[in-house]
N, C-alpha and C positions, 0 to 999 in steps of 0.2 A: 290321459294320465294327469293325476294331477300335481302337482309344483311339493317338492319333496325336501327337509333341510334337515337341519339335527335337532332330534328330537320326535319326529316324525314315527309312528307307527304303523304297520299294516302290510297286506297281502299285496302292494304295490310296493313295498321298500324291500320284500321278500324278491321282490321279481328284480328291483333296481340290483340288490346284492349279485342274485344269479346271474344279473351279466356284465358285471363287474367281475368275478371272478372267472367268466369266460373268456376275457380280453386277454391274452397272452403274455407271458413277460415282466409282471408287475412286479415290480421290485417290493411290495408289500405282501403282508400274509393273505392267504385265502380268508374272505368276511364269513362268520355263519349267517347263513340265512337263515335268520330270528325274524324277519321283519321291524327289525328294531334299529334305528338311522343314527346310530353313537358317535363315539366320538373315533371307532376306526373306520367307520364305513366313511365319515364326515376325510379322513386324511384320503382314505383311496377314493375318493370322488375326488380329491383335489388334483393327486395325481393324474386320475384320468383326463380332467378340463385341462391341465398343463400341457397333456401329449396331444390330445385332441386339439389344440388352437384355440380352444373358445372362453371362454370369458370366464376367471378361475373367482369362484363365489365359494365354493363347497354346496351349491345348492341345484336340485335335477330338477331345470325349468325347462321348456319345450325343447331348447337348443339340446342340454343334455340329452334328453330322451329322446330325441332325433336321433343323433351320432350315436348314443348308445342301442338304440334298436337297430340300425344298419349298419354298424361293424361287427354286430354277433351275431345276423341273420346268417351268415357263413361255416361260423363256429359253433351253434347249437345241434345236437342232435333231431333227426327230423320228428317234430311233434313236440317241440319242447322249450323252443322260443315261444313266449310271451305274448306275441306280435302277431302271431302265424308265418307263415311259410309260404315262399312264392312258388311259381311250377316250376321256376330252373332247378329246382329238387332233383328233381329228374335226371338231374346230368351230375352225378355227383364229384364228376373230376374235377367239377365248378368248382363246387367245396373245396376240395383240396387243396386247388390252386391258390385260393382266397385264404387259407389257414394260412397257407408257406406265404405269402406275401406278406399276409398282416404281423407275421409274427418276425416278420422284417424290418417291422416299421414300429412297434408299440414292446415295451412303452418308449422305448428311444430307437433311433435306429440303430440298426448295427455298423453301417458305415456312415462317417462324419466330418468332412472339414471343418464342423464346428469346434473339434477336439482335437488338440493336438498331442501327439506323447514325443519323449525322446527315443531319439535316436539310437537301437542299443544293436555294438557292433555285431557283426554276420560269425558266429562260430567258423563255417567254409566258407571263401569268398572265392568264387570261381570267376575267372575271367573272362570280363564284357567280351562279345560277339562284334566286331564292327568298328565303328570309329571310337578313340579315345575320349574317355570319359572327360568331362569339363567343367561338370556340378552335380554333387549330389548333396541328397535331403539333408537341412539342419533339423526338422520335427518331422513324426511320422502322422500320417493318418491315423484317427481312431480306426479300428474296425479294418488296415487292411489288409489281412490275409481273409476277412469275409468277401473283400472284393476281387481279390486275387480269386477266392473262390470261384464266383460267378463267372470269372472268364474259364479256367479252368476246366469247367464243370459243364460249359454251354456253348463256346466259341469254337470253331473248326482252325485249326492250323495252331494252337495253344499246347505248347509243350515246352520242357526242362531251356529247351536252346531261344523259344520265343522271349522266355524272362529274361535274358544274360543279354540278345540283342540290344544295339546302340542303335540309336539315331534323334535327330536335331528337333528340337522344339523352342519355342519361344516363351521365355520366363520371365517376367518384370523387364519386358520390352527387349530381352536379348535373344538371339539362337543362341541354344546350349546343348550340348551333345549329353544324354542320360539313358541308362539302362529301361528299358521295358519296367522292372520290377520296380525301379523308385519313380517309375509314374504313375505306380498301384499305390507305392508307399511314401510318398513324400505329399507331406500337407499341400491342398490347394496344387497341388500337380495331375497329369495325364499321363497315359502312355500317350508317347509323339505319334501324330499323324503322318504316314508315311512318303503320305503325297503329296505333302505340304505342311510343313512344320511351323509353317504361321497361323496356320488355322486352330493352333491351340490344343490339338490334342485329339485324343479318342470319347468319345461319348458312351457310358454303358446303357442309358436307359434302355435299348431294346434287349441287350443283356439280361439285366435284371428279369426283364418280364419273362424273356423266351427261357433265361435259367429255373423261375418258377413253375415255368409250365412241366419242366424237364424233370422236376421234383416229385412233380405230379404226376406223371406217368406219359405226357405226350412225347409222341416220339420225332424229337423236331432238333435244331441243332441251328446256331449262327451265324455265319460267314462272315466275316471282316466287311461290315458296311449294309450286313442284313441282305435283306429279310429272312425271317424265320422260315427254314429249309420245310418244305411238305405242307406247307398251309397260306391256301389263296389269300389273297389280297382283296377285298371289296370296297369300292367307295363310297362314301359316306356324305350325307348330306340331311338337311329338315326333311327332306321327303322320304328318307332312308326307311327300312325297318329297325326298332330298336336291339344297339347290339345287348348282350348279354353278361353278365358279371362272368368274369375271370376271360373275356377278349380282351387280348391287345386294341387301344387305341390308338393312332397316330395321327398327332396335330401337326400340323404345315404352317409356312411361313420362312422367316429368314431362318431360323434353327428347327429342325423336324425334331421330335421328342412323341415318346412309345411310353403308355403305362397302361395298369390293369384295371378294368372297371369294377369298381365295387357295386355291392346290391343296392342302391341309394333313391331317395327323392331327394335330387339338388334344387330341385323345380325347373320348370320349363326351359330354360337356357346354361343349364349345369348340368354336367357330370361329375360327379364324386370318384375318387381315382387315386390308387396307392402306385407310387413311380418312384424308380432310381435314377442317381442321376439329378437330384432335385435343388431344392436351395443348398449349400453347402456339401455338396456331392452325397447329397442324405437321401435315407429312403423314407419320402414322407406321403403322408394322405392329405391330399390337397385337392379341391372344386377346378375344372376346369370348363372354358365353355364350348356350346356345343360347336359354334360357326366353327372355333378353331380346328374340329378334328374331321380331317379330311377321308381317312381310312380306317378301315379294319380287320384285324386278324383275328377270324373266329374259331372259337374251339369247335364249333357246330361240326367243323372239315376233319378234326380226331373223333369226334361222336360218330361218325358214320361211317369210320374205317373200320 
């Protein structure tokens, strides 16, 4: 493809448009695809380099048309990407999963400690579960009744009385005693780790994942500390077979961390991968490398149920 800016015409700015308005989320209007590189195609390409990470030009140089061929490989109908279509076609829960994830992450994520809002008081305030409360949130999380969601929606023992529970965590180097619900909703906070409240908290990233899969139709469910209930575990290594867009990944080391594989060429020591849980409790699409990911959780094991 070749290098595209404003002003630009032709049956390739036709195709840059079509998947631009495939990307989910866009806070701008749908572009016609005229083949004609104006001056709103020029803004929603800026948008897109902004969310995307990459280098914000307003211009579709190979980087672009990289990122934009492989986050809409998922999102196209089959036969209708640009690019072609890989055999994971076949599985189309792929897809699925890969829709609900992306549209998690683009054009902003839906959950953020980047953002913070006020505090606005509880209509019902029902009474903590457990030890007296000792601090709660001055700002709330962007986005967190989306997070609440995820637990919700995907976690096993997650109910009305889980939220209301107390117990101790470590906040700007103190123990402090806070409800389940403002470690959903207090900026830059966790729910406490039960077992140890110095460890800083709960981690969602396998949440996140195992909640998109749940979207999707597999039939799988969380457990406080994982793994995703019904679907083996395989390890992972250079000599591995390649896993497959919309498996859970899991990287090892001093903190484990779970995301979804996108359809990508990172090149030889990348994977490309949309994960909760991310920089700023965000759900972002970020490269990750291969040494780091130790396992995987394959849809292959819902495919053949």
């Amino acid at each position: 493809m070749r290098t595209l800016k404003q002003g630009a015409v032709g049956p390739d700015v036709a195709a840059m448009q079509l998947l631009l308005n495939t990307i989910p989320q866009t806070l701008i209007a749908r572009l016609i695809e005229d083949g004609v590189f104006g001056r709103k195609t020029t803004i929603r390409v800026i948008e897109f380099q902004k969310n995307a990470k990459l280098v914000v030009d307003g211009v579709i140089g190979p980087q672009s048309w990289a990122m934009l061929d492989e986050l809409t490989k998922a999102l196209l109908p089959g036969g209708t990407h640009p690019a072609g279509l890989g055999a994971w076609r076949d599985e189309p829960f792929r897809e699925a999963v890969l829709k609900i994830a992306l549209a998690e992450a683009l054009p902003v994520s839906n959950v953020s400690d980047f953002v913070s809002l006020p505090v606005v008081p509880d209509a019902i305030v029902l009474p903590p579960l457990g030890k007296a409360v000792t601090r709660t949130p001055q700002r709330w999380r962007f986005g967190w009744p989306r997070l609440k969601r995820y637990y919700d929606e995907s976690v096993i023992g997650v109910n009305a009385n889980f939220w209301r529970q107390t117990n101790e965590i470590k906040i700007a180097g103190q123990i402090e005693v806070i409800t389940h619900l403002d470690g959903v909703r207090g900026n830059n906070w966790r729910i406490p780790n039960i077992a140890d409240p110095n460890k800083g908290g709960m981690h969602w990233c396998g949440i996140f994942a195992t909640w998109c899969w749940i979207q999707a139709g597999v039939p799988t469910r969380w457990p406080f500390g994982g793994p995703p209930v019904g679907i083996k575990k395989r390890a992972f290594s250079v000599e591995s077979a390649e896993p497959k867009p919309g498996d859970m990944l899991v990287q090892g080391g001093s903190l484990v961390h779970h995301s979804l594989l996108l359809p990508d060429d990172a090149g030889k020591n990348h994977f490309l991968v949309v994960n909760g849980n991310s920089d700023g409790q965000s759900v972002l699409i970020k490269p990750i490398t291969r040494k780091s990911v130790v396992a995987v959780y394959s849809l292959e094991d819902f495919a053949k149920k």
